[in-house]
N, C-alpha and C positions, 0 to 999 in steps of 0.2 A: 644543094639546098642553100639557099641566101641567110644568111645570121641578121638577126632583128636589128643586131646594132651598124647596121650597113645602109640600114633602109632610112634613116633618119635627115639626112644632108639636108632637104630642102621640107623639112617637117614644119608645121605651124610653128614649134617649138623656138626653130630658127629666127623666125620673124617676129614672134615673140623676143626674145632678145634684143633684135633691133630696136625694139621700141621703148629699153631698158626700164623696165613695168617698176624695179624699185625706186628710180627718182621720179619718174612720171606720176606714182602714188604719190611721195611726197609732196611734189609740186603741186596733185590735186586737190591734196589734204590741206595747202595753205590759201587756194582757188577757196575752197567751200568756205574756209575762215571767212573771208574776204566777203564771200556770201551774206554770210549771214551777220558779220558786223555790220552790217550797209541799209539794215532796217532793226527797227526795236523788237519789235517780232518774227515770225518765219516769214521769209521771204517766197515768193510765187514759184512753188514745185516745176513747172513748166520750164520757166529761165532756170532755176539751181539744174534739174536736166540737160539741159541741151548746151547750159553752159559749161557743165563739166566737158560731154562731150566734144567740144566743138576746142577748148581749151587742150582736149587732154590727147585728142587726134594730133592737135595741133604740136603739142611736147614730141608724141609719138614721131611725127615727121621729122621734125627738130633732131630728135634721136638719131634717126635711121641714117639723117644726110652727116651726123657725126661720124658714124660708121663707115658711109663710105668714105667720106676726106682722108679719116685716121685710120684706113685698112693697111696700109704699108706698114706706121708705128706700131700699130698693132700686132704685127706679128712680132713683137718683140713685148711691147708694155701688155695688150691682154690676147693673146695667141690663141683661150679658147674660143672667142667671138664668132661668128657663122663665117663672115668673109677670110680672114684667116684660116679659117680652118678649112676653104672653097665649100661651105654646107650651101652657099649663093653666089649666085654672078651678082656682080658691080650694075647690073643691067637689070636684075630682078630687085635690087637695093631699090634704084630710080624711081622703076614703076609703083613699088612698094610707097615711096617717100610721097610722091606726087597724088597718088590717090587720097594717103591719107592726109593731105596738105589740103588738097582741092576740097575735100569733105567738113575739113574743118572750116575752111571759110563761109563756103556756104551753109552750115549748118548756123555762124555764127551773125551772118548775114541775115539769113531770111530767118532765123527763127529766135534770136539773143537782139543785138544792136550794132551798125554798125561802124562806131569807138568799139567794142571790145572785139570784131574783127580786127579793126586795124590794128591796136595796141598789138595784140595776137599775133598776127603777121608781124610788124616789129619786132616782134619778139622774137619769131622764129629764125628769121632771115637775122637778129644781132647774133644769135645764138648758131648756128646752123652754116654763118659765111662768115661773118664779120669776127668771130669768135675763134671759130674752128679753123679755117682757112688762112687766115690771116693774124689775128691778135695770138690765137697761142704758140705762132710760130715766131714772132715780129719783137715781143718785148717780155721780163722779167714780170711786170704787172701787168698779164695777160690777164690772171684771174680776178683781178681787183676791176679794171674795164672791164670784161666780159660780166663779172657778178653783176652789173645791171640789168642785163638781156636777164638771166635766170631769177632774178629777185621780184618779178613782174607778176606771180600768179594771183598774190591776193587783189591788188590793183585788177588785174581783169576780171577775178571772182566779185571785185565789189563793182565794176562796171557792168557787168552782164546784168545785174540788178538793179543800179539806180540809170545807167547810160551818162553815168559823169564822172569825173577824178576828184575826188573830196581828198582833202589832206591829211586824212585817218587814213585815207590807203595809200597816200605817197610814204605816212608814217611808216608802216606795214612793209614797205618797197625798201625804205633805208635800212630799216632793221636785218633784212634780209641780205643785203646790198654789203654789211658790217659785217655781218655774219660768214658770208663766203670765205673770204680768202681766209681767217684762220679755222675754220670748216676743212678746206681743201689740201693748205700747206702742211701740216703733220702726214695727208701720204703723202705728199707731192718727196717730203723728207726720206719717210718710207722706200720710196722708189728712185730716190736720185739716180740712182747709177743708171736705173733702165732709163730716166729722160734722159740723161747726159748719152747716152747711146745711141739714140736716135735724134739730139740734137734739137730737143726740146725745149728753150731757154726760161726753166722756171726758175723761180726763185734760189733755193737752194744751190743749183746747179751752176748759176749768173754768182752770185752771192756769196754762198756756204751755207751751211746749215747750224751754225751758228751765228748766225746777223738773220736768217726764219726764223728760229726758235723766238727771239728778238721780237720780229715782226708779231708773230703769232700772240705774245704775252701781250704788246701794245695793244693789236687791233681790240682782245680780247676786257683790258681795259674799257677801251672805247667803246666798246660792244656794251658791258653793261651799265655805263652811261645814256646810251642811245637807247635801253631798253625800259630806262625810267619817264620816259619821254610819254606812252600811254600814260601814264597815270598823271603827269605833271600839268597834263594837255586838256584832262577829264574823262579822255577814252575810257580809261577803266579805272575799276577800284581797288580797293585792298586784297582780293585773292591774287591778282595777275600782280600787284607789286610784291608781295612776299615773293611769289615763282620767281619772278625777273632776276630778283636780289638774290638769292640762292641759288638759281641756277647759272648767275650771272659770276657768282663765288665761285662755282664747281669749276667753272671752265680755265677762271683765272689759276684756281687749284691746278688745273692737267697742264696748262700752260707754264706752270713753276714747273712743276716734274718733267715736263719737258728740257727746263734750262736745267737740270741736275741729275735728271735721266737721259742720258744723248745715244737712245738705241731707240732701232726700230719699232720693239713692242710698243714705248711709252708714247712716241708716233702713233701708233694704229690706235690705241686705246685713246687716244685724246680726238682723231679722228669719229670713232665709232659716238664718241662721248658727245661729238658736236651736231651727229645726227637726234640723236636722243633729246639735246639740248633744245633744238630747234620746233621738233615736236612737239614737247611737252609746255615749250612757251606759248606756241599758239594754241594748245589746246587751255591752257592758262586763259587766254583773253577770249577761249571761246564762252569757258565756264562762267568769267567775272560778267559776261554782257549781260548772262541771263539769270546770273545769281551776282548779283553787288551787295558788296559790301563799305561800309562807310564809318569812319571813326564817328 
């Protein structure tokens, strides 16, 4: 008799993963901001549709072609993944990557516009080759370049709807772009030893982990500078500047604890923190468009 847990290798489950459903929500989540900042009102159900989809297929591919490039590291940095664990051939990876590549363009072609195909595509292929392939093997500020490929959702959620680049969504694009590397560097700290194992050249690993820590407080500085930049601009009002400025504090906070806490936990937690953070901000700028406030 076959045991349940034998049956699973090539289970939807698996390709689900490939498509790492928790940052693809993310990235969706900052796509629909983008949305619906790009008009005063609700924006045309029809485009916010198709342009998730066509966006989010397109993450999804982006994902999956990560998987394969990084299935060697992986069996060391995250070993439970489908390819590591053989739950899929490298050949069932492709076919997988390319459908949902091909779907995404056409969906965003014929039925969105097409600028936020192509940005889209850009995006995937900076993400996907130029990124994975190349930048995170090649240099120390891999994630500082590459964070422009992944900073692009609300930029394409606010083109799917107007079919243009307004400067609110490039704004939207830098914040995000600010955002990454001290986002990613507290695990990249976390994990040193596994990148320096597989010859990963991040930061920490090129560096130390104390000249990151460093990094991380600066960029974090900088971060909530760049985050006053909505309101300074008229994008938005007084709800999204209080978020900005306090949650712009929080991080500087985890960033201190970081230069005085030098373990992993306070790593992860400042990690976890910068997820949260990023969240909550665009949910900030979602609430002020349609509720403003004004001294």
């Amino acid at each position: 008799m076959v045991s349940q847990v034998a049956v699973a290798p090539s289970s939807w489950k698996s390709y689900l993963e490939l498509c790492k459903p928790n940052v693809v929500a993310e990235m969706l989540f900052t796509a629909i901001v983008g949305m619906l900042l790009a008009v005063p009102g609700i924006p045309p159900l029809d485009k916010v549709v198709y342009g998730i989809i066509g966006i989010g297929l397109a993450a999804a591919s982006a994902a999956a072609i990560n998987h394969l490039i990084d299935q060697k590291i992986d069996g060391i940095l995250n070993p439970h993944r489908p390819l590591p664990q053989h739950y899929l051939k490298s050949s069932d990876v492709i076919a997988f990557a390319a459908v949902l590549g091909v779907t995404s363009m056409l969906v965003l072609i014929f039925k969105v516009n097409m600028l936020t195909a192509i940005l889209t595509f850009v995006s995937l292929f900076g993400y996907a080759i130029i990124y994975t392939l190349w930048l995170k093997r090649a240099t120390p500020q891999n994630i500082v370049i590459g964070g422009a490929f992944g900073a692009t959702p609300p930029l394409l959620g606010w083109c799917a709807i107007t079919g243009q680049v307004h400067p609110y969504a490039l704004l939207l694009v830098l914040i995000i772009f600010i955002w990454t590397p001290p986002h990613f560097w507290p695990l990249a700290i976390a994990r040193q030893e596994k990148y320096a194992l597989v010859n990963i050249p991040m930061l920490p690993v090129t560096h130390g982990a104390e000249f990151t820590r460093l990094q991380i407080l600066l960029y974090a500085v900088l971060l909530l500078v760049v985050t006053l930049l909505p309101y300074l601009t008229g994008m938005s009002g007084l709800i999204y500047l209080v978020s900005a400025l306090l949650l712009g504090l929080g991080f500087i906070y985890f960033a201190v604890l970081m230069m005085r806490n030098k373990d992993a936990k306070t790593a992860m937690l400042t990690f976890w923190f910068s997820i949260i953070y990023i969240t909550v901000l665009f949910a900030a700028l979602l609430i002020d468009h349609y509720v403003k406030l004004t001294l």
